[in-house]
ZAKOL-878309 format. One record per residue (C-alpha): residue number from 1; residue in three letters; x, y, z. Coordinates in nm, 2 decimals. Example, Ala and Ser with C-alpha at 12.3 -4.5 7.8 and 13.67 -1.06 7.14 Angstrom:
<nodes>
> resi, resn, c1, c2, c3
> 1, ALA, 1.23, -0.45, 0.78
> 2, SER, 1.37, -0.11, 0.71
</nodes>
This chain:
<nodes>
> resi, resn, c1, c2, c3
> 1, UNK, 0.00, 0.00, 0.00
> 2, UNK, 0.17, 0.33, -0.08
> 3, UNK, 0.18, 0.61, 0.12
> 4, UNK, 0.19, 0.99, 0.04
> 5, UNK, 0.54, 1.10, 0.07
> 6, UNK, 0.58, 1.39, 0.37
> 7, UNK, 0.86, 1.62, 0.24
> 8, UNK, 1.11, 1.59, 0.48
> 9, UNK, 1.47, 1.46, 0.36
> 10, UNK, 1.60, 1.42, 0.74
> 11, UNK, 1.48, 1.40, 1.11
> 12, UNK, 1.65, 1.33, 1.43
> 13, UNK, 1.53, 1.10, 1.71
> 14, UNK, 1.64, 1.10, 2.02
> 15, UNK, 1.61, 0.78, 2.28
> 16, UNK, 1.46, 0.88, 2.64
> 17, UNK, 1.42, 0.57, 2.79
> 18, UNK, 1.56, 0.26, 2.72
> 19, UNK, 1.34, 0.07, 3.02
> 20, UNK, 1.06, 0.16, 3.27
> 21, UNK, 1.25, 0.31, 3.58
> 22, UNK, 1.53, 0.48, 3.34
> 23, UNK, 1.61, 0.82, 3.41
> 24, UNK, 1.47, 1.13, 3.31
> 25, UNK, 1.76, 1.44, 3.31
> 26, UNK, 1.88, 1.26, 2.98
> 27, UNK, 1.52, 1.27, 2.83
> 28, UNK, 1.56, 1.66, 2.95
> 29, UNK, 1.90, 1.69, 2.83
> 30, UNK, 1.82, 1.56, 2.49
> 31, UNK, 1.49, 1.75, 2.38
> 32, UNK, 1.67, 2.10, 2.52
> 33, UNK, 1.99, 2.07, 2.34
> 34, UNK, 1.92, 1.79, 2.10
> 35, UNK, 1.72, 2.01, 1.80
> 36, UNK, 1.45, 1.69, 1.77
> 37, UNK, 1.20, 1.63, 1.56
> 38, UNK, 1.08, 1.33, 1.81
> 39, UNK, 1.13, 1.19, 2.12
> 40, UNK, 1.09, 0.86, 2.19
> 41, UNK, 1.04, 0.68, 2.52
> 42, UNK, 1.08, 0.26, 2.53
> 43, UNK, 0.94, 0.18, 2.88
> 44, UNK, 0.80, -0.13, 2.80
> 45, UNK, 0.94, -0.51, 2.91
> 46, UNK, 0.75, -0.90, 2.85
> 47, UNK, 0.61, -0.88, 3.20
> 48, UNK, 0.61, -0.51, 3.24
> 49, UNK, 0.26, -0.53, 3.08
> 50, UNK, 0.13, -0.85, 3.30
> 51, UNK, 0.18, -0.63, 3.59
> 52, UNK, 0.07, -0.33, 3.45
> 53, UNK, -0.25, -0.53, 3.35
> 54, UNK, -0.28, -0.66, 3.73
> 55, UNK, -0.33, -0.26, 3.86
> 56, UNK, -0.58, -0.25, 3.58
> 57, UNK, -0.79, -0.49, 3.73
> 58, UNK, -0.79, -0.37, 4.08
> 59, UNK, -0.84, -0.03, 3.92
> 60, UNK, -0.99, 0.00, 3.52
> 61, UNK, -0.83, 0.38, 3.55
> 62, UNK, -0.48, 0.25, 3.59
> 63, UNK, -0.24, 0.01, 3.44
> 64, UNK, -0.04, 0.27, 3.23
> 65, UNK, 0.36, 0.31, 3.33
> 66, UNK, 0.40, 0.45, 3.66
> 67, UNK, 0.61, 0.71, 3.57
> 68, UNK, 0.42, 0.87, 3.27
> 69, UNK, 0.29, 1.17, 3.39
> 70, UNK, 0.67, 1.24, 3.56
> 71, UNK, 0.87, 1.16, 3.23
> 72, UNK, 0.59, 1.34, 3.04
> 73, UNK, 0.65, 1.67, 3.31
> 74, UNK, 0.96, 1.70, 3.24
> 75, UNK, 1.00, 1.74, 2.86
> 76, UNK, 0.61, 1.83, 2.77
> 77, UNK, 0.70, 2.21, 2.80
> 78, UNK, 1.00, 2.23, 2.58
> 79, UNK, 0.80, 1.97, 2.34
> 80, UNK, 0.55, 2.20, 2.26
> 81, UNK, 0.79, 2.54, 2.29
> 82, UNK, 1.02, 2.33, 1.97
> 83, UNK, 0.74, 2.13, 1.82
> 84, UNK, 0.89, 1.79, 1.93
> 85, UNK, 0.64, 1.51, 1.90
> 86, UNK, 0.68, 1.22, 2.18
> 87, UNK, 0.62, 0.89, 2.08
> 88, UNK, 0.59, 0.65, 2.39
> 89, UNK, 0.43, 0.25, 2.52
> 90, UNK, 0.44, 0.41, 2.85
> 91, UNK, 0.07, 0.32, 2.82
> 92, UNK, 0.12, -0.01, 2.93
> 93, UNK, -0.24, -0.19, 2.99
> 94, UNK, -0.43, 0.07, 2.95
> 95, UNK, -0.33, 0.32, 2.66
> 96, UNK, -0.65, 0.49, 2.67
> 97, UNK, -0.64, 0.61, 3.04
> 98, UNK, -0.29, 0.71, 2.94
> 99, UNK, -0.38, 0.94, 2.70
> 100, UNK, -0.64, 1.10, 2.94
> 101, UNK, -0.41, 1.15, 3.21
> 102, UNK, -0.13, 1.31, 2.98
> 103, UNK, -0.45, 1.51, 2.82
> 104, UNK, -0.50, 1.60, 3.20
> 105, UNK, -0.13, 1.71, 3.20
> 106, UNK, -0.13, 1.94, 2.88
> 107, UNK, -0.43, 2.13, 3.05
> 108, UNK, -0.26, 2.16, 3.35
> 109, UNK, 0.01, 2.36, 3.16
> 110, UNK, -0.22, 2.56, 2.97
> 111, UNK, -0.19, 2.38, 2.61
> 112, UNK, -0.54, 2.34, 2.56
> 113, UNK, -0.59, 2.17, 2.21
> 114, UNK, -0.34, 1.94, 2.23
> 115, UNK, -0.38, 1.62, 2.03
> 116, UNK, -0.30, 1.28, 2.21
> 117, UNK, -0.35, 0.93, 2.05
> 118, UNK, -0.41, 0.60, 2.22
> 119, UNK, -0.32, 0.34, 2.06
> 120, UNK, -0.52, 0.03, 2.07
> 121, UNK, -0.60, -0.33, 1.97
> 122, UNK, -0.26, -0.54, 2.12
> 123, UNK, -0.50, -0.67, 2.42
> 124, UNK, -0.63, -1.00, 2.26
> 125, UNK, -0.62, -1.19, 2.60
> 126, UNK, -1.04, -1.30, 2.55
> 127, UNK, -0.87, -1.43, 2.18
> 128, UNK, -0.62, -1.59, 2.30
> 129, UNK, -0.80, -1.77, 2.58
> 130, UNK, -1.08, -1.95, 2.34
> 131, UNK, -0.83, -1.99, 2.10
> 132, UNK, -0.61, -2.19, 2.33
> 133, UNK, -0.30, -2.22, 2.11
> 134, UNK, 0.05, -2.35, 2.16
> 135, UNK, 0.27, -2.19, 2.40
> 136, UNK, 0.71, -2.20, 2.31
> 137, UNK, 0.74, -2.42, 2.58
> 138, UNK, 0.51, -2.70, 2.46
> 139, UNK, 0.21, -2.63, 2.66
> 140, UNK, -0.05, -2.47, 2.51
> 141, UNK, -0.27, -2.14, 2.64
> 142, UNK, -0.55, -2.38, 2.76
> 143, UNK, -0.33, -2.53, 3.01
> 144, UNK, -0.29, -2.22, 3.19
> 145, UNK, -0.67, -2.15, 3.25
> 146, UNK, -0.80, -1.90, 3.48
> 147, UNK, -0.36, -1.82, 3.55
> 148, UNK, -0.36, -1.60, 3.29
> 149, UNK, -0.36, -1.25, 3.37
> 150, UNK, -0.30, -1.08, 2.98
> 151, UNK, -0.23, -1.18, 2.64
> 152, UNK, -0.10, -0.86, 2.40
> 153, UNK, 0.02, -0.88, 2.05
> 154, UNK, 0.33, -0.71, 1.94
> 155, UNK, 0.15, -0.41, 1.69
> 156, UNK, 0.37, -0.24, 1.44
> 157, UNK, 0.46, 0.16, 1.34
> 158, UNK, 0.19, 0.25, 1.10
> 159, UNK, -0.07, 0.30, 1.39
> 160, UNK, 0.18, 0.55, 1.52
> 161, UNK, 0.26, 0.70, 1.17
> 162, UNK, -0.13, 0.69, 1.09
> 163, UNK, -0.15, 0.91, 1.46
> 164, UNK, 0.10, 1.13, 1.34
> 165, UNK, -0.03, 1.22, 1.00
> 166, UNK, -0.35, 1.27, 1.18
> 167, UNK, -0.18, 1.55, 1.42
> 168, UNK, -0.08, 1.38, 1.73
> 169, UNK, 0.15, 1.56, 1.95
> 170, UNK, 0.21, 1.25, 2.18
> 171, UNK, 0.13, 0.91, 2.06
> 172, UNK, 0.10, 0.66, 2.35
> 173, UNK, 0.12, 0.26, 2.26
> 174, UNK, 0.06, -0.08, 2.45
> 175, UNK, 0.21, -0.39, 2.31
> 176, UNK, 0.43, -0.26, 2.03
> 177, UNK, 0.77, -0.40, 1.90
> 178, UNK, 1.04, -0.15, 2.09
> 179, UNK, 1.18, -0.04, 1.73
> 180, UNK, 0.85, 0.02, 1.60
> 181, UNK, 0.78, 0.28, 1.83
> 182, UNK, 1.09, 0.46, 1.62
> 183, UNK, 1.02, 0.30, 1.28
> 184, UNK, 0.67, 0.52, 1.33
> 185, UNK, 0.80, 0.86, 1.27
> 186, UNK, 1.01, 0.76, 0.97
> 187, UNK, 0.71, 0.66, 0.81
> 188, UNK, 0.52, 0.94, 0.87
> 189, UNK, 0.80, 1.16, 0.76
> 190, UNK, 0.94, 1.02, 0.44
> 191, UNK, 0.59, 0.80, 0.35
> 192, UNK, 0.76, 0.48, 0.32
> 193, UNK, 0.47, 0.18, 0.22
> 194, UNK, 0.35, -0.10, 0.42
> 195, UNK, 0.59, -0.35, 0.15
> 196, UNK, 0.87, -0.10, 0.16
> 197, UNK, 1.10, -0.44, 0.30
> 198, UNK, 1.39, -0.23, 0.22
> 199, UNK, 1.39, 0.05, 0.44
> 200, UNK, 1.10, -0.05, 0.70
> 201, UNK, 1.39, -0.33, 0.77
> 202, UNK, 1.69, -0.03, 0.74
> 203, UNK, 1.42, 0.13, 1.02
> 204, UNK, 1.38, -0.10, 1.23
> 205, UNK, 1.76, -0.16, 1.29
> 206, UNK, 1.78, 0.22, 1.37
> 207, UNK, 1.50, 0.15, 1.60
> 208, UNK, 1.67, -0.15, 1.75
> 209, UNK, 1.96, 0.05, 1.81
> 210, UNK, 1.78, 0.31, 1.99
> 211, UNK, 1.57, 0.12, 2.21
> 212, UNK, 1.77, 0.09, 2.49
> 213, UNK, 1.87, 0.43, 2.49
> 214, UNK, 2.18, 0.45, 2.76
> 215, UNK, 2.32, 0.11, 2.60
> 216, UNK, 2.43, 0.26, 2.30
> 217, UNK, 2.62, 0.52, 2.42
> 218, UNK, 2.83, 0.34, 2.67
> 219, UNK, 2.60, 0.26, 2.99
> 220, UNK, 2.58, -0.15, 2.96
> 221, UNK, 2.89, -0.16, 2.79
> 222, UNK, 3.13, 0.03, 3.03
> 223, UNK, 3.39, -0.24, 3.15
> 224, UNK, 3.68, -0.07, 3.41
> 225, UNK, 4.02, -0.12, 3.25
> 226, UNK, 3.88, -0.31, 2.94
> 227, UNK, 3.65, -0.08, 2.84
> 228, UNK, 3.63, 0.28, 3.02
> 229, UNK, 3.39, 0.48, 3.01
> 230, UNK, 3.36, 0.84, 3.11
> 231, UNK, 3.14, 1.04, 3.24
> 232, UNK, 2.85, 0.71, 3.33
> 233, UNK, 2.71, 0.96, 3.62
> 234, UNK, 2.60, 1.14, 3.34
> 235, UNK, 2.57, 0.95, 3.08
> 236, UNK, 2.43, 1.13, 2.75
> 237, UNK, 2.16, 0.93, 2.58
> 238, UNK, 2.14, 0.85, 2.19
> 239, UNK, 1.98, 1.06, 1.90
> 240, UNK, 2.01, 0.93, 1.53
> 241, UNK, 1.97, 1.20, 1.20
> 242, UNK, 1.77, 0.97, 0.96
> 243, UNK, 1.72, 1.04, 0.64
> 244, UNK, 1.47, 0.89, 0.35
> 245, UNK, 1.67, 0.59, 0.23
> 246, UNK, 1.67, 0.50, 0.60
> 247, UNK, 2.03, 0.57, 0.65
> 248, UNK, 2.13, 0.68, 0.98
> 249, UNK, 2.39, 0.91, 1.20
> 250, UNK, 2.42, 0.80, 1.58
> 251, UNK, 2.50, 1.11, 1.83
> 252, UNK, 2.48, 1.20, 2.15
> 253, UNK, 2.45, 1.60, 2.28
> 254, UNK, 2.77, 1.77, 2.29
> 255, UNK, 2.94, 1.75, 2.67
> 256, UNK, 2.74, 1.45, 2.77
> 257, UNK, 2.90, 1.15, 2.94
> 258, UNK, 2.96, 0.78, 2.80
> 259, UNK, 3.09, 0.68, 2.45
> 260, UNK, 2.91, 0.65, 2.15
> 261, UNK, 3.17, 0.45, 1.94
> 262, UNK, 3.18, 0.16, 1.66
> 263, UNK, 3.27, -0.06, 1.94
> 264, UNK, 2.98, 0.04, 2.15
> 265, UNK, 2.72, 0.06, 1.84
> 266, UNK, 2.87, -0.32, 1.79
> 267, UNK, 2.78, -0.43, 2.10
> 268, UNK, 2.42, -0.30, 2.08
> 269, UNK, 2.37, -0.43, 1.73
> 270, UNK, 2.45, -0.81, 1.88
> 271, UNK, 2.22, -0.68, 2.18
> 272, UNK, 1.91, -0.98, 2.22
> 273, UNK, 1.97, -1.09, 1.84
> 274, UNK, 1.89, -1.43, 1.77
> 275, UNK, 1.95, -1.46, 1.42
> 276, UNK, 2.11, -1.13, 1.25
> 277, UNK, 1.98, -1.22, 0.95
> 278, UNK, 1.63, -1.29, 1.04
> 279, UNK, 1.52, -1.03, 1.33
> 280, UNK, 1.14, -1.05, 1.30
> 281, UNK, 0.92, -0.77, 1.40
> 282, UNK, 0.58, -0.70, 1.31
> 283, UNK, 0.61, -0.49, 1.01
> 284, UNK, 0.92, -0.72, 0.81
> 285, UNK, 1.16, -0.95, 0.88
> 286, UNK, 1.48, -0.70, 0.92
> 287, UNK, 1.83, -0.83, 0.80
> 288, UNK, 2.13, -0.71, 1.04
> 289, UNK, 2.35, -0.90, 0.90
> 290, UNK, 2.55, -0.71, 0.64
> 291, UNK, 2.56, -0.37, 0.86
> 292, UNK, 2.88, -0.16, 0.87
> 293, UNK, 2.94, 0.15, 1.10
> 294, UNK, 3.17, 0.46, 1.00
> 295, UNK, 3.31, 0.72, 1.22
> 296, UNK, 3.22, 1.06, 1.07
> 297, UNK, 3.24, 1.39, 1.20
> 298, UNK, 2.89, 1.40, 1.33
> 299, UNK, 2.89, 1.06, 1.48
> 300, UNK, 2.87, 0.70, 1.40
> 301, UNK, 2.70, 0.58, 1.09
> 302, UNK, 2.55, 0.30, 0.99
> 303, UNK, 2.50, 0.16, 0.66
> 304, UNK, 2.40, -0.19, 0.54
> 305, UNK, 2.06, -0.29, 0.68
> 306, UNK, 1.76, -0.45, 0.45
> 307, UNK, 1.47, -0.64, 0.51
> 308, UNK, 1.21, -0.89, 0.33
> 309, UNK, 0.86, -0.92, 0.40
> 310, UNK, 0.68, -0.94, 0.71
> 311, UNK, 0.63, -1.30, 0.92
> 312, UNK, 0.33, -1.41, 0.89
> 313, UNK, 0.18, -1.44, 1.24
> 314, UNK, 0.20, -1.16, 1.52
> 315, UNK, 0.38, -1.30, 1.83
> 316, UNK, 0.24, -1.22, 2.16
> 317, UNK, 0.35, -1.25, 2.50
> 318, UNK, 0.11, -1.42, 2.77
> 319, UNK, 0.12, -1.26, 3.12
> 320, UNK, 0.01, -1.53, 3.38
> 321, UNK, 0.03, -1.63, 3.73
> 322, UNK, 0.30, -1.87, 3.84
> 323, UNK, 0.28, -1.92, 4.22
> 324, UNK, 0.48, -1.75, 4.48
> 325, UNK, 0.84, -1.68, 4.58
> 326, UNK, 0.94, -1.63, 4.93
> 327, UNK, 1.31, -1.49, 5.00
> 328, UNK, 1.54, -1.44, 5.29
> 329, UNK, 1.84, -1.27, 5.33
> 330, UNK, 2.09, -1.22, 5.67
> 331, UNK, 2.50, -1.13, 5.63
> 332, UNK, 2.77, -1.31, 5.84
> 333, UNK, 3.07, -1.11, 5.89
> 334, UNK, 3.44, -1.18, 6.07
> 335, UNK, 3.64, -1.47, 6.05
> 336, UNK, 3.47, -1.83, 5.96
> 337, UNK, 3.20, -1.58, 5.78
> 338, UNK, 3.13, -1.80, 5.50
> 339, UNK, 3.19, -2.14, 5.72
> 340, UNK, 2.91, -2.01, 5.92
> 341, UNK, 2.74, -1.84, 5.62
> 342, UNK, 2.71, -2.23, 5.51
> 343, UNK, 2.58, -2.35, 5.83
> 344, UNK, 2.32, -2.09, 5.82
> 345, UNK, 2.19, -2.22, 5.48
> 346, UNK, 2.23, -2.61, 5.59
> 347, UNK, 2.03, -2.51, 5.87
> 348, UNK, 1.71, -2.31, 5.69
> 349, UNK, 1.71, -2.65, 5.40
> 350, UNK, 1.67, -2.90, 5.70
> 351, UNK, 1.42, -2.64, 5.90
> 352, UNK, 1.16, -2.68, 5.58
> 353, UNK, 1.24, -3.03, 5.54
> 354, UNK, 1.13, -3.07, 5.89
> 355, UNK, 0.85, -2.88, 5.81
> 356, UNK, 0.70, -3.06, 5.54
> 357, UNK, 0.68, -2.73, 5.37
> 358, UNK, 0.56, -2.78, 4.96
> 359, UNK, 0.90, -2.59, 4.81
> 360, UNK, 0.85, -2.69, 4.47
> 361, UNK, 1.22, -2.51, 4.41
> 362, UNK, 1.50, -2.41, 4.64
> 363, UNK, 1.78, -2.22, 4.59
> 364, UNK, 2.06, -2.19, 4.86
> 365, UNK, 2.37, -1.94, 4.77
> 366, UNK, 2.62, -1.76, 4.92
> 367, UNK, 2.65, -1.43, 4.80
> 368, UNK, 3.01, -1.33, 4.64
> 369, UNK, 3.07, -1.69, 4.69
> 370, UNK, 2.88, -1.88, 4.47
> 371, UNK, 2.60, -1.71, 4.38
> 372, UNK, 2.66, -1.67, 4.02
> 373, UNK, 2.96, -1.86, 3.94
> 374, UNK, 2.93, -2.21, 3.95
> 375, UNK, 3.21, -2.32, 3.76
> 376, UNK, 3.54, -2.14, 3.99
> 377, UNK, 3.51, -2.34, 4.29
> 378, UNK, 3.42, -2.04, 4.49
> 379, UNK, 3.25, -2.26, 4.72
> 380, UNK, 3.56, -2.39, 4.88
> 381, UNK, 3.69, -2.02, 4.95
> 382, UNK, 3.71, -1.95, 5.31
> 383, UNK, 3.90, -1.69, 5.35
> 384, UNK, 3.61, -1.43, 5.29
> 385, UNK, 3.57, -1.20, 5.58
> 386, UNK, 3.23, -1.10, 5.47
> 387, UNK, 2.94, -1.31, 5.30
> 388, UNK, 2.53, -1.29, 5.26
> 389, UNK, 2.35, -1.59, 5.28
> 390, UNK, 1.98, -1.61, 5.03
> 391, UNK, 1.75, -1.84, 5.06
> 392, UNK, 1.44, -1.86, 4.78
> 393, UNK, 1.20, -2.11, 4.73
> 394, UNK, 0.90, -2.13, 4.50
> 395, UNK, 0.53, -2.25, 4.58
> 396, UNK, 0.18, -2.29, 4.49
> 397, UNK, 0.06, -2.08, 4.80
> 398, UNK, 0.19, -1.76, 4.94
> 399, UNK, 0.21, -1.89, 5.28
> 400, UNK, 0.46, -2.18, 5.23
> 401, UNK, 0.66, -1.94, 5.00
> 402, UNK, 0.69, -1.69, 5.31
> 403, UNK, 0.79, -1.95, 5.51
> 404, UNK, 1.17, -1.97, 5.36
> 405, UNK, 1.24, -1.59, 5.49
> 406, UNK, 1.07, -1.65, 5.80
> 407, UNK, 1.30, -1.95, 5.86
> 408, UNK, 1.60, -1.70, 5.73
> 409, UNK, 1.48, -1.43, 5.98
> 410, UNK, 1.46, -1.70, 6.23
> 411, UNK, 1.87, -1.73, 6.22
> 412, UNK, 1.84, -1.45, 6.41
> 413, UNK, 1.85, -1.66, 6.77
> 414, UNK, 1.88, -1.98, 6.64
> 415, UNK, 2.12, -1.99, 6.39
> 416, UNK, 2.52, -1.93, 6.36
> 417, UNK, 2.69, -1.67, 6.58
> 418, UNK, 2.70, -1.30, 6.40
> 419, UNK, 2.40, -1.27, 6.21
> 420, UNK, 2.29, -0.97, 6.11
> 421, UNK, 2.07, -0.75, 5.85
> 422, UNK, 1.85, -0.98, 5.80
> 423, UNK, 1.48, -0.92, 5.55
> 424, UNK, 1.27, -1.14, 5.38
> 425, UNK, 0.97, -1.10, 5.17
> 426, UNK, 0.72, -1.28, 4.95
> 427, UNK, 0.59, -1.22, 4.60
> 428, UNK, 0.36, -1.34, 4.33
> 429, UNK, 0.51, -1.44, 4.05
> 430, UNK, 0.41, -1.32, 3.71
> 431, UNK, 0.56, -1.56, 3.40
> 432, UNK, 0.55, -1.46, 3.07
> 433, UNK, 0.51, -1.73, 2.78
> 434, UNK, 0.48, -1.66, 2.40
> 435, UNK, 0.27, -1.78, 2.13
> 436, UNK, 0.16, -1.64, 1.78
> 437, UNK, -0.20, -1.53, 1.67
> 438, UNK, -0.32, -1.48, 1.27
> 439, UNK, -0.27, -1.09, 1.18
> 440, UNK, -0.64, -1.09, 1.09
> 441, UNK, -0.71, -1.14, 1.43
> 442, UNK, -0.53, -0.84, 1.54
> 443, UNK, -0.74, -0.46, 1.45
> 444, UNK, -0.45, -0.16, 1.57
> 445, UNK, -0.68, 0.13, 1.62
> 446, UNK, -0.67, 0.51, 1.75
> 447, UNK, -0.86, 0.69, 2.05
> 448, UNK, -0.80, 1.05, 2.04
> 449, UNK, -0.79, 1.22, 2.34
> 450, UNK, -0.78, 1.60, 2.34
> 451, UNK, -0.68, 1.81, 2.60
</nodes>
């Protein structure tokens, strides 16, 4: 389907948030100094959204990101003052609400007018459920029955283009694939087609390199003495000039910390790829394969993305409940710390033994010892001066789960000599499983909101 073309040759975006709790003074640093045309904001994980839809229930006005209306107070001012549109799945479970309360917002700053878009259609849990399909991990949905808590579709960018020809100043999304939410703009500024494979695949690898905002320029990738890094405490976040062809320049704001580098671009390209080649996303199957960076005078470019058309089947991720974790934690420090630190946890596994407890799974580690190397021997070393014991155990019911800090917290008096700092606490736990649904099942649609 072709698209009218807009007559821009070039726009910048700039990355404000690569997960839910980022920070926001890059988000601020970027829109004041960057010159954008958009900002975008990726808040959005696999079981973000299950627990998003949880506060939806208890409340059908909530289940948006928790931080919308603070990231959105922070830039919505200068947004409107340089006409730079925010494009954002901070709207979680519940894009609609979303847009009212950021509607809400505008009026509370006096931009009366203000267009927001919702956008709608990635909740297909009642679909899902009758459908009962296969899960990844051989089950299928039926199995789960009442557990299941959400079931959203990854959606694609031409929602959020259509939104943006249409005049939205802010676009919020639910379920939409994290480069999408960058590959949007570029369609609504250069008109590229629904079978455009080329350069909806160069677009989504820009978007792919943006999503995680801090990543690219030297945040995840900082290593002390392999790979410095300056400046992390304020670390600059990523913008990218993009022009028609879908070719791209990578910056950062002039005086910001981190690194944007080919070595650092590298390492976010690799970044949760599977197959380079085939990285399928809602609107085509991208091809990373044959891309190149170059160091130019304005940044770091990259060159050498395609893409072929589209899979034929939407994933989506299914939020469900999973039983109950209970956790304990209590340090053990001076000599014979981790001797004792190893008593302590010999002592909490016979204690729920003894109790008859249903643990379905148990997990006893000493932390800095053997926590999260298995493979050193660490679990020999004695030597350590200072260790933290955790207990975690999984369970049907929450009161058995609670049971393993309780025992922890019980070392207190009845355990080795020196404990101290103890906590424990208890949690549902929400799983996420995937499985795919026909594209004809799946209806993106816009609620406008206006302030």
């Amino acid at each position: 389907m072709a698209r009218r073309m807009n007559a821009k040759s070039m726009i910048r975006i700039g990355s404000g948030a690569g997960f839910a709790g980022d920070r926001i003074e890059p988000s601020i640093e970027l829109i004041e100094q960057g010159d954008l045309d958009f900002l975008v904001f990726e808040c959005l994980a696999e079981r973000t959204i299950a627990l998003a839809q949880l506060r939806r229930l208890e409340d059908p006005l909530n289940g948006y990101d928790l931080m919308l209306l603070e990231r959105l107070g922070g830039v919505i001012d200068t947004s409107v003052r340089k006409n730079v549109r925010i494009i954002s799945n901070m709207g979680a479970a519940n894009p609609v609400a979303a847009a009212e309360r950021a509607a809400e917002l505008a009026r509370e700053r006096g931009f009366h007018g203000m267009k927001i878009a919702a956008i709608v259609g990635d909740d297909v849990t009642e679909y899902i459920a009758a459908a009962g399909g296969a899960l990844e991990d051989g089950r299928t949905v039926s199995d789960l029955g009442d557990q299941i808590i959400s079931a959203n579709a990854y959606l694609g960018s031409f929602a959020i283009a259509r939104a943006l020809d249409e005049g939205a100043h802010i676009v919020l999304t639910g379920r939409t694939g994290d480069p999408a939410l960058f590959v949007g703009p570029m369609i609504h500024a250069f008109g590229w087609a629904e079978d455009d494979w080329h350069r909806l695949g160069r677009g989504t690898a820009i978007g792919h390199m943006l999503e995680c905002a801090g990543q690219l320029t030297g945040g995840y990738f900082a290593d002390p003495g392999c790979k410095d890094v300056p400046g992390l405490a304020r670390l600059g976040f990523p913008m990218a000039d993009i022009d028609a062809d879908g070719i791209a320049v990578f910056s950062k704001v002039a005086g910001s910390g981190g690194e944007l580098s080919i070595r650092s671009c590298t390492e976010q390209l690799l970044y949760e790829i599977f197959d380079p080649a085939a990285y399928l996303q809602s609107d085509v199957i991208a091809d990373l394969s044959r891309i190149t960076f170059t160091e130019i005078d304005q940044g770091i470019r990259m060159d050498g993305a395609s893409g072929r058309e589209r899979p034929a089947k939407l994933k989506v991720s299914v939020g469900y409940r999973d039983g109950f974790i209970g956790e304990g934690q209590i340090s053990y420090a001076g000599p014979g710390a981790v001797e004792r630190g190893k008593l302590a946890l010999e002592i909490v596994r016979e204690r729920l033994a003894l109790r008859a407890l249903p643990i379905e799974e148990l997990r006893l580690e000493l932390i800095g010892v053997n926590a999260t190397n298995f493979t050193t021997g660490a679990a020999a070393a004695t030597d350590l001066r200072e260790v933290r014991i955790r207990a975690a155990g999984r369970a049907a019911d929450r009161k058995s789960a609670a049971a393993v800090g309780g025992e922890v917290e019980a070392l207190y008096t009845n355990g080795p000599a020196g404990g101290g700092g103890a906590w424990a606490q208890d949690r549902e736990v929400v799983a996420i499983a995937s499985t795919y649904v026909e594209r004809d099942a799946v209806e993106p649609g816009i609620v406008w909101v206006t302030a």
